[in-house]
Structure formats: structure tokens, C-alpha cells
N, C-alpha and C positions, 0 to 999 in steps of 0.2 A: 581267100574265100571264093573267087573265082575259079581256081583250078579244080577240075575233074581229074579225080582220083580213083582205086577200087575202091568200092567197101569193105572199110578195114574190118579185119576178123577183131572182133570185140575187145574195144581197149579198156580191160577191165583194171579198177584197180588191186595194187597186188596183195591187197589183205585177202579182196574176192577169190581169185582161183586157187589158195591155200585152203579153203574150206570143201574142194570135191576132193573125193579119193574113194576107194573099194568101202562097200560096206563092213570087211574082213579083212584086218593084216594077212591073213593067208594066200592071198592073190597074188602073183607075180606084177612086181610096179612097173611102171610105163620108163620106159628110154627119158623121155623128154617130156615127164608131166605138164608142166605150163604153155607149151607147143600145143599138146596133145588136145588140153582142155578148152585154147583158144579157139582152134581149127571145130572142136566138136559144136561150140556155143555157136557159132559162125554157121556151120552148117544145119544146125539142127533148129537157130532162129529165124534164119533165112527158107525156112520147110523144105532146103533140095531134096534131101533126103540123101543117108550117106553114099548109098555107090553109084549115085547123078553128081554129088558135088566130087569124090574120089576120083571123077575124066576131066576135071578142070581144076584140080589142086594134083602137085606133081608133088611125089614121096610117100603118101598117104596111100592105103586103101581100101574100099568099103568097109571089108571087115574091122580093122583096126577104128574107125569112127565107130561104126554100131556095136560095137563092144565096150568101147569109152562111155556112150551115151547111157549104153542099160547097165554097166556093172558101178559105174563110177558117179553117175547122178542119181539124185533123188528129188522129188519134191521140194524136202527138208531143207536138204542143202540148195537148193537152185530159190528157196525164200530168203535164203540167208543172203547169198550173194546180191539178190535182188533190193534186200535191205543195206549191203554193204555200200553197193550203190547209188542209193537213195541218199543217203550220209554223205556221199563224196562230193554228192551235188548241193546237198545244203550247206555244206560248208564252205562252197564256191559264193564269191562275192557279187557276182555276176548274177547271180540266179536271186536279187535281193531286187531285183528289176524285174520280177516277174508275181512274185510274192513273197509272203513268209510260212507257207507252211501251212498257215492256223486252216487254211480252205481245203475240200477237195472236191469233186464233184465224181458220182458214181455212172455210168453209163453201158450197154451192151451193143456189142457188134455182132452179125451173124457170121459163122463160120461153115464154110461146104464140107460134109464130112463122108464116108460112104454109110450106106443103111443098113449094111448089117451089125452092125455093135449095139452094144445097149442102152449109149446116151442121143446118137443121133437120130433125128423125127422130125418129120416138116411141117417145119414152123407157120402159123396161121398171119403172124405180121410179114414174113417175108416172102412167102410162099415158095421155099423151097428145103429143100432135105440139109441139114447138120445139124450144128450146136449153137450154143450161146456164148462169147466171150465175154466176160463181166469184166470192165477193170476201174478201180480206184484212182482216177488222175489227179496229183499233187497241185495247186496253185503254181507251182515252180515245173511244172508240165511233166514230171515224170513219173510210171506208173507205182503205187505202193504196191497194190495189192492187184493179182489177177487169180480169174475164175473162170473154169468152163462149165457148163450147167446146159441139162439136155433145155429143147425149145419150150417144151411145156409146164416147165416149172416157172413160178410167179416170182418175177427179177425181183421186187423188192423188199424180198426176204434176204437178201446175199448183201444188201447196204449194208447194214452192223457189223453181220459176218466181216467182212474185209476191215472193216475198222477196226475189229478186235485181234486181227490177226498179222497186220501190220506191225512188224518186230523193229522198223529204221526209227530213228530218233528224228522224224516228222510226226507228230502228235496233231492231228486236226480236230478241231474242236464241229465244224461248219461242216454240214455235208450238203449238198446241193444234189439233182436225179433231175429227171422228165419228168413227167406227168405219171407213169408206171409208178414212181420211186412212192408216194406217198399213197396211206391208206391209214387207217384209226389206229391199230395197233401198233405198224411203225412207228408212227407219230409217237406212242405212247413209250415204246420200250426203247428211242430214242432218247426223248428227256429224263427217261429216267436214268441211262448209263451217260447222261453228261453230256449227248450231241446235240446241237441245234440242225435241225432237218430242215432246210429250205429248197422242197424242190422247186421244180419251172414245172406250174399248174396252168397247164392250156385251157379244162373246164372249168374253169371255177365257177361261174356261173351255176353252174347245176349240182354244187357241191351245197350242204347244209351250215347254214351258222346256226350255233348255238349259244342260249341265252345263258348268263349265269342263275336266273330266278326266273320263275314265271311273274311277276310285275316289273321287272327289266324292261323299258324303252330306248329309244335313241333319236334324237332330234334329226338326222340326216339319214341317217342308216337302217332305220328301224326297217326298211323293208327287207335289207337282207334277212332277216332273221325269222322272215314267217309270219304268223298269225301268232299276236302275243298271247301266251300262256304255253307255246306248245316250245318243243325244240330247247329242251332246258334239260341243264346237266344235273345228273344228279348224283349231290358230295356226298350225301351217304352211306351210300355204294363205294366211292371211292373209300371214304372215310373207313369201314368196316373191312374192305381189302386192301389197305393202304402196307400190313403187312406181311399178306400175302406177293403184291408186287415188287417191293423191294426183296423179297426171300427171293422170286423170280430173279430178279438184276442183278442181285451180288451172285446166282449160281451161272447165270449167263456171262458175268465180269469175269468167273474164277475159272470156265470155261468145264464146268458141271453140265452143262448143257449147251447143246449151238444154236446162236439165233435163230440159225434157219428154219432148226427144227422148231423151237418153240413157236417163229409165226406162222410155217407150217399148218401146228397145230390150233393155233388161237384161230387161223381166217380158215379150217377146215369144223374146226370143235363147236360143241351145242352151241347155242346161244342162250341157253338156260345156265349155262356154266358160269358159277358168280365169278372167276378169275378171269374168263375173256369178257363178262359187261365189265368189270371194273378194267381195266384194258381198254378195250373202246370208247368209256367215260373218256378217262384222261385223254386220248385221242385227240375225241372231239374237242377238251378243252385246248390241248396243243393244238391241233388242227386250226380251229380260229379266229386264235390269235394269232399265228401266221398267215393265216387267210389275210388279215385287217392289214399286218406288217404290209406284205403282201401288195396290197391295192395303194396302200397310202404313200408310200416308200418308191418314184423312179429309179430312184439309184439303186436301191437294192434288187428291183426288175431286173438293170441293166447289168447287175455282178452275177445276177443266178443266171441270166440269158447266156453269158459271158463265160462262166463258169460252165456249162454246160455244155456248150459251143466249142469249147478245147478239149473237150471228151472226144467231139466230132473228129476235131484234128488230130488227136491223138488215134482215132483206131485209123484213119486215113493213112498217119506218118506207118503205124504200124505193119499196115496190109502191105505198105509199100516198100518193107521192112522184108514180110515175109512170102517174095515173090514165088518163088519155090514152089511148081506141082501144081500151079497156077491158083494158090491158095486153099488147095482140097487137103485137109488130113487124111494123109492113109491110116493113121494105125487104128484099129478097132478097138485094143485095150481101153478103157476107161484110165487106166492109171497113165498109161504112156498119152493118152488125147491131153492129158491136165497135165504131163511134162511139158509137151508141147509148145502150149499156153505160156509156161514159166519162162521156157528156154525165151520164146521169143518176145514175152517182155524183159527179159535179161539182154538180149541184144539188142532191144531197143530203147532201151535204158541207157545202153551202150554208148550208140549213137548221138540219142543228148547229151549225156557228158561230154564223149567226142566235140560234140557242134559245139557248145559252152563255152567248152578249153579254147576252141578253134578264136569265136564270137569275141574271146576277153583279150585273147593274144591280138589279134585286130584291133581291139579295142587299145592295147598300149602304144602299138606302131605308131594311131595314130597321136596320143595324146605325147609321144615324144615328138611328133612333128609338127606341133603346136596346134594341133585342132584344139578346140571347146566340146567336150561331149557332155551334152547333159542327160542324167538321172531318163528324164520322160523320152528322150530319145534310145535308150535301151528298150525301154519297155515295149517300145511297139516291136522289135525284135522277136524272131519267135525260135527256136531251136531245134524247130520240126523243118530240116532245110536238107535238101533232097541234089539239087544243080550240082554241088561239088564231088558226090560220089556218082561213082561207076558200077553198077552192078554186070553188066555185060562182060566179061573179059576174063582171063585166065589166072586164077589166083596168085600170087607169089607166096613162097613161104622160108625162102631165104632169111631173111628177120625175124619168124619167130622166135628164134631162139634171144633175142634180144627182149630184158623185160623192159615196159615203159617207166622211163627217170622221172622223177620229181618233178611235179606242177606247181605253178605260182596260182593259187587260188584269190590270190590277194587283187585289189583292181581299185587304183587312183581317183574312185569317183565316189561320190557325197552322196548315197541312197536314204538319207535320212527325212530330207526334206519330203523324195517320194513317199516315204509309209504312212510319214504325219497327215499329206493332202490325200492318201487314198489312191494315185494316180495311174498307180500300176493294174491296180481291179479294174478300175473302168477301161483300161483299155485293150484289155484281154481280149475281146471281141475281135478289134481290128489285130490286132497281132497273130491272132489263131486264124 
């Protein structure tokens, strides 16, 4: 773990690079496909961009990378690989010390892009010119789902979105956000497709509780809630659109329509429109009762603080991931800025696998040399570890042509105890 090394070109595994190829068998095939596709991911997650990395990778050249990248990748395929991914890591035993999956926490990073395309515009929370990077971060730290989105679109329409579009066999039930991530409809067209939304609510103070009745009181609480008789929900409304919003959520499930668009429309649309008051109803009712969870609940403070907090480190490991061009997207395409995105959560996806494998393999050295490792000492481990690679230096590409052999995902140690006490949540914080 100590050795400085390059950064290795993306050790994917081999189911992933089997899924890029020409949109069209009529294309003349590559020499050395799995070479070709490594060197591409490598370059194109790292942002050098092909004919800056083609003067520091020898046999390659510009051309032959930006060819790879536009005829042979898509979207499509770079969600798939990213899901393949996703799968490789949850099946690692190692990664049971960090969590199981059920969480994820949604969060955006700002990205530098030039201004003349059609999604970048300067942003009013960071005060400068690009995009938006959305990404869904796993409890197990790796990315599901990534998104680019210009600055002026409202982040916490795109939470759902990623959750439903997440194709790896990580299923999160728990989604955690900032303060952006919650608002009445969210709240509402989450419980209704099955998530529990728990963001990290900075105001909450200034936020409304609402009563189930107007003669509803509360012995301790009652001032949250206002002046009683007002600030009351009303199941009526719910009750009489009750099958209008589930028609909404099974067309949203079946992907009849995209979240985005639909809360788009609900936090733009009348407010006379009885499908967005019954929408905000339910909100409110989700709304607070998460509120209460909320305030009552330390521990679950300190998972959503925690949870949220590894988003941080996650876009940090990632920038750091993709040094290249000093992190300015050049291309102007909207479609190629969202490759981008992919590519370089694909190689930084990479990289945690990488660090895992690296983390578990240490891990057995030492347990043949009769150390003691316990369960809660992984956990504070984080796999966002940066010291051992080399980004400086002149590529090698002598081994490509070698594919990576069989891993032991397996790891001589009792995670069981961790899941029962919780142990690995809480300490997500100091870990990240």
C-alpha cells in the first residue's frame, strides 16, 4: 500500500470491456480491442484528452483514441459497464465494512466547462461558468448513477431519476441529499415509488409542520406546528387523487414518463391543478414525519451527516481522478459533456475496485501473519486513497495486452457482528 505506482489505465473487469464495440458490424475492428478500450477509459476519465495523453502513452495516436471513444462508446454501453462494475464491488467481501447497499446519498459537484454550448451557464451557488455533476454514491462508496445537468436546472428533480436508472444489482431502498435534495413533491413521488428520502435539512426551522386535524395538539411539541387549527393536511384531496398519483408512479416506475420531467412540471405547474395539491399534500405528510424522525433520532443525524459527507469525498477522490485540462470540459456536444461524466465515473469506479482488491489483499498478508483484524477496524478504512498512485509520469502500455486473472473476493473476516450493531454507518463520517 505504500508503493507509488502509475495510474493504472482502468482495471476493469472482463465482462465490462466485452460490452463496447461499433454501433455497426460494418466497421472495420480494432487490432487489439481490450488494449484499445483500456487506454480509451484511462484517457478520457482522466479528461487529458486524446492527442495530450497520445505524447505520453507510446504506440497510440490521437487519432486512434478519438475514434475509439466516438465510434465505439455510448452512453448506453458506458451505464452498463458502470453497472458491471458496481456488481464486482458488491460482491467483494471487503466492501461489507463499509455498508450493504440498502443507502445511497445523492449530491452535485460543479464542473468548468466553456460557454458556448447549450448546457453550460454560470451558476449562482458557485459563481462561475459550466455544468452540474449529479452522482448517486453507494454506502459501499461507489458511484451508481452519474448525471450532468446545466447549473440552472433545480438538483432535486434528478434524485429519482438516478435511482431508477441504476441497472447494477445494488437496489437502495434509503436516499439521503442536502438541503436542495428535499421539497413537497419529492417527498411525495418518493414514497410513493418505495424510497425513503432522508435528506440533511440545514433549515429546518423555517420549514412547516403539519397537523393531521385541526384539534390535533402535542404536549411538548405543539409549537412546532403553528397556531392550532391551521397547517393541517387535507386527506380528502389525497383521498379523491389517491388514483390519480399512483397512475403517476407506476408511469414513472414503467418509465412512461421521467421523474425529472414530471417534478419539473408539478414545482413549475398551477397550483390550482388538483394532481400537484394532492402531490404536495402527501409531501407535507412525508415531509413531517421525517422532520420529527428527523430531530428525535442522533444516530440517524449522524448517518445522513455521514452519508452525505462521502458524496463530498467522492466528488473530491473523483476531480482528483480527473486531472486532465485542469478539469475544464472541452467538448461543447451536450451528448459527448454526458459521455464525459460516464467515462469518468467508470474510471473512477475503477480505482475503488482497484483500492478494495489492493485494501483485502493487505488485509490477508496480514491475517497470515497472525495479526487480529477486526470487522470495525476496516470500516474506518476508506478506498478513496490517492498516496499509492502516480499520475505524473509516462504511461506504460507493455501489459496491456495482458487481461487481469481472477480475484479472491473472499476475506477471512466475521462482518456479521458489524451489520447487526450498525457500526459501519456511523462511522462513515470519520472514514470519508
Amino acid at each position: 500500500m505504500k508503493i507509488r505506482r502509475p495510474l493504472p489505465p482502468a482495471e476493469i473487469p472482463s465482462c465490462s470491456w466485452q460490452r463496447f464495440g461499433p454501433a455497426s458490424g460494418n466497421e472495420p475492428k480494432l487490432d487489439d480491442p481490450f488494449g484499445r478500450y483500456v487506454l480509451t477509459t484511462f484517457v478520457k476519465g482522466t479528461n487529458m484528452g486524446p492527442y495530450e495523453a497520445a505524447r505520453h502513452i507510446p504506440g497510440v495516436s490521437g487519432h486512434e483514441l478519438a475514434y475509439t471513444a466516438n465510434r465505439h462508446f455510448s452512453i448506453v454501453l458506458l451505464n452498463e459497464a458502470i453497472a458491471d462494475l458496481v456488481n464486482a464491488h458488491a460482491h467483494l467481501d471487503i466492501s461489507q465494512a463499509w455498508g450493504d447497499g440498502t443507502t445511497v446519498a445523492a449530491d452535485d459537484t460543479h464542473m468548468d466547462a466553456y460557454l458556448d454550448n447549450l448546457l453550460a451557464e454560470t451558476s449562482v451557488r458557485y459563481g462561475k461558468p459550466g455544468g452540474i455533476a449529479y452522482h448517486h454514491i453507494s454506502d459501499t462508496y461507489v458511484a451508481l448513477f452519474t448525471h450532468f445537468i446545466p447549473c440552472g436546472v433545480w438538483e432535486a428533480v434528478y434524485i429519482i431519476e438516478g435511482l431508477l436508472k441504476n441497472s447494477s444489482e445494488v437496489k437502495p431502498t434509503t436516499v439521503h441529499a442536502d438541503t436542495q435534495g428535499q421539497s413537497q413533491p419529492v417527498f411525495a413521488l418518493a414514497h410513493l415509488l418505495g424510497f425513503d428520502l432522508m435528506p440533511r435539512i440545514r433549515n429546518w426551522k423555517g420549514l412547516t409542520f403539519y397537523r393531521p386535524n385541526k384539534t390535533t395538539e402535542y404536549v411538548h411539541i405543539d409549537a412546532l406546528f403553528g397556531e392550532v387549527g391551521k397547517n393541517v393536511i387535507d386527506w380528502d384531496l389525497i383521498e379523491s387523487q389517491f388514483r390519480h398519483l399512483m397512475k403517476v408512479a407506476v408511469s414513472v416506475r414503467e418509465g412512461a414518463i421521467s421523474s425529472s420531467t414530471l417534478l419539473k412540471r408539478l414545482r413549475s405547474g398551477s397550483r390550482k391543478n388538483a394532481t400537484y395539491a394532492a402531490f404536495r399534500e402527501v409531501g407535507r405528510v412525508i415531509r413531517t414525519v421525517q422532520l420529527l424522525r428527523y430531530l428525535c433520532d442522533p444516530a440517524l443525524r449522524r448517518r445522513v451527516t455521514a452519508a452525505t459527507n462521502k458524496t463530498e469525498a467522492f466528488n473530491g477522490f473523483s476531480q482528483w481522478i480527473g486531472f486532465g485540462n485542469r478539469g475544464v470540459i472541452a467538448d461543447n456536444d451536450p451528448v459527448e459533456q454526458e459521455k464525459a461524466m460516464k467515462f469518468k465515473a467508470l474510471l473512477t469506479n475503477a480505482v475503488i475496485f482497484h483500492n478494495a482488491l489492493d485494501i483485502a489483499e493487505t488485509v490477508r498478508q496480514l491475517l497470515d501473519e497472525g495479526w487480529t483484524i477486526e470487522p470495525e477496524d476496516l470500516a474506518h478504512i476508506s478506498p478513496y486513497l490517492t498516496e499509492h498512485i502516480n499520475r505524473s509520469c509516462e504511461y506504460s502500455t507493455h501489459e496491456l495486452g495482458i487481461q487481469p486473472g481472477p480475484y479472491d473476493p473472499k476475506l477471512d473476516v466475521d462482518f456479521t457482528l458489524l451489520r447487526e450493531q450498525g457500526i459501519a454507518v456511523d462511522n462513515l463520517r470519520e472514514a470519508a
